[in-house]
C-alpha positions as CSV (number, residue, x, y, z in Angstrom):
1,X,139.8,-7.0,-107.6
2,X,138.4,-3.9,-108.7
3,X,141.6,-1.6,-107.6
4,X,142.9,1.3,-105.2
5,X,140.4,3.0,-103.4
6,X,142.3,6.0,-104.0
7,X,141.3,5.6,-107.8
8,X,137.2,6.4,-107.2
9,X,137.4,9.2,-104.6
10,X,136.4,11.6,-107.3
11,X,132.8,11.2,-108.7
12,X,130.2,8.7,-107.7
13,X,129.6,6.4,-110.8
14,X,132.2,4.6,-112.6
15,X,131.8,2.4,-115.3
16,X,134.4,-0.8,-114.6
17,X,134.7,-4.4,-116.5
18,X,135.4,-7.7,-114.5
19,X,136.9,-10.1,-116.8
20,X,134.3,-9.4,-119.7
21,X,131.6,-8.3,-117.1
22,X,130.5,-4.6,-117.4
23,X,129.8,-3.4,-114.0
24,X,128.6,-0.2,-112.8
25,X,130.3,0.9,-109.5
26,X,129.3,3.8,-107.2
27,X,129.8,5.2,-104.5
28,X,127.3,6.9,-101.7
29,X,127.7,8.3,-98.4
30,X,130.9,6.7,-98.4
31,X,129.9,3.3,-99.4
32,X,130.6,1.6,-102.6
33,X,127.6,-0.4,-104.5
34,X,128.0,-2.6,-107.6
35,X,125.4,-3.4,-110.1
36,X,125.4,-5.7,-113.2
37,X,125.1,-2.2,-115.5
38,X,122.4,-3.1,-118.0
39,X,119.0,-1.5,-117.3
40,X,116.6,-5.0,-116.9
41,X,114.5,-2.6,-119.4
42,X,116.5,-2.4,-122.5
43,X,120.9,-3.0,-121.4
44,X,121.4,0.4,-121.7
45,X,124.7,1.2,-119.0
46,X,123.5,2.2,-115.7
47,X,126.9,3.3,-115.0
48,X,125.7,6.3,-117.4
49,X,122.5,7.2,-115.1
50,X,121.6,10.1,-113.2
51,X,122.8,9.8,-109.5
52,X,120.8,11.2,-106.6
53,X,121.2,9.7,-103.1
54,X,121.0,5.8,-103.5
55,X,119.5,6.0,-106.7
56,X,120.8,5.5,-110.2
57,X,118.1,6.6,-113.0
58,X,118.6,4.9,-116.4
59,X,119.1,7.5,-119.2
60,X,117.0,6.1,-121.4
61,X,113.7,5.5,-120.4
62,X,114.2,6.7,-116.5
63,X,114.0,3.1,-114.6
64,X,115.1,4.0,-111.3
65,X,117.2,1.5,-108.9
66,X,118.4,0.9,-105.6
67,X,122.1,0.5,-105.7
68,X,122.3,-0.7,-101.9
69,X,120.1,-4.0,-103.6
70,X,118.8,-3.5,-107.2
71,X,115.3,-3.2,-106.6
72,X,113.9,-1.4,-109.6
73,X,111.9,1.3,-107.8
74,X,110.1,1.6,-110.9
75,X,108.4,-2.2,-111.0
76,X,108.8,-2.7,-108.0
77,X,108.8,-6.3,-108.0
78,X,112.3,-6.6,-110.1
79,X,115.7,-6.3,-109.1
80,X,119.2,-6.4,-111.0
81,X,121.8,-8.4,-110.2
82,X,124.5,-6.7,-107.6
83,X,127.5,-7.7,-106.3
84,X,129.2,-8.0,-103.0
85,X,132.0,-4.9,-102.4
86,X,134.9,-4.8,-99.2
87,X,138.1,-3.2,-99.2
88,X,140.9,-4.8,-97.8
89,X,143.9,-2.7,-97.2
90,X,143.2,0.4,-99.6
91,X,141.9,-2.2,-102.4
92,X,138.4,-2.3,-103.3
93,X,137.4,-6.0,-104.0
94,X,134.6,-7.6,-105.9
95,X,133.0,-11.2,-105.2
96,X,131.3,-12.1,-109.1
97,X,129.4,-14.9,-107.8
């Protein structure tokens, strides 16, 4: 369970831990996307990136992703680990697996 719904209406990134997981959770045209938050370039938090549309840019060296599947736009041919996202009630729940 990630939490209330309620508690990411404001912003689109958030940076969130699962156990001792970091995961970066954000949200687009209403929908949320989780991604393991470590660019598959160097680790650095892609929960820190710059958002536009249903890309996340790293920071540090400007990898860009998919959030709706973890391609890495910028390879092409690599993607980073996401993870499935409902909400049931007003909760926002996470599957890890």
């Amino acid at each position: 369970m990630i939490g209330p719904v309620a508690d990411y209406t404001e912003g689109n990134k958030w940076q969130i831990h699962i156990g001792d997981r970091p995961v970066a959770l954000f949200k687009y045209d209403d929908t949320f996307y989780a991604l393991k938050n470590g660019c598959l370039h160097q680790g650095f938090p892609l929960a820190d990136g710059n958002v536009k549309s249903y890309m996340v840019e790293c920071p540090l060296h400007g990898w860009v992703y998919d959030m709706r599947n973890g391609k890495c736009l910028s390879l092409g041919d690599r993607f980073t680990k996401t993870y499935e996202l409902r909400i049931k009630g007003n909760i926002l729940e996470i599957d890890m697996g």
